[in-house]
N, C-alpha and C positions, 0 to 999 in steps of 0.2 A: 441165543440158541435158535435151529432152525425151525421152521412151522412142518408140523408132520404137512406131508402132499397129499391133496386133495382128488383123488381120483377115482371113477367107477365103470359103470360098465359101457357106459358112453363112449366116454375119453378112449376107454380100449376098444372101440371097434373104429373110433376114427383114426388112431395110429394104426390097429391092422390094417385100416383102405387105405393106407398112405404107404405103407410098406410094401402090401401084395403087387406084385409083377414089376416091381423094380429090380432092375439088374446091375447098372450101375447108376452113385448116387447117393444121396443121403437124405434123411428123416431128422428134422432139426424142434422139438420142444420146448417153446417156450415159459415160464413159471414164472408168478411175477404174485406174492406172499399166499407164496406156498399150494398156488391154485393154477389148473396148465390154462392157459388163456390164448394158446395159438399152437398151430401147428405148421411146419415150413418145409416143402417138398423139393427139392432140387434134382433134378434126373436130369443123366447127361446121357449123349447117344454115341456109340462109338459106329466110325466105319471104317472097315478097312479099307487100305489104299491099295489101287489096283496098280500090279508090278506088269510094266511094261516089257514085251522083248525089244532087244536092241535092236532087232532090222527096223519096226514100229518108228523107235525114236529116230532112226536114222532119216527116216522119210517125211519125219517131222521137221527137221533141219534140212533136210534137201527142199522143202517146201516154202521154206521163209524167205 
């Protein structure tokens, strides 16, 4: 049977610092019998790609 999990009010404010102003990403908890013993933050950055006009690219090939 599982071990009840082990958590208070610690635990919960280091997973809320881990969570607050992520946007994209994810919040990964480790438990290891039954007690959190890690916490693992991964954030990825998105940017967008900037859409070229076509005269732009054409000047880019006229230039090579």
């Amino acid at each position: 049977m599982a071990k009840q999990l082990e958590i208070n009010e610690l635990w919960l404010e280091r997973i809320r610092e881990q969570v607050e102003g992520l946007e994209y990403g994810s919040v990964q908890i480790v438990v290891h019998d039954g007690r959190i013993v890690q916490i693992e933050r991964t954030e990825r950055k998105r940017f967008d790609t900037v859409q070229r006009s076509p005269a732009a690219v054409q000047r880019r090939v006229n230039q090579a």
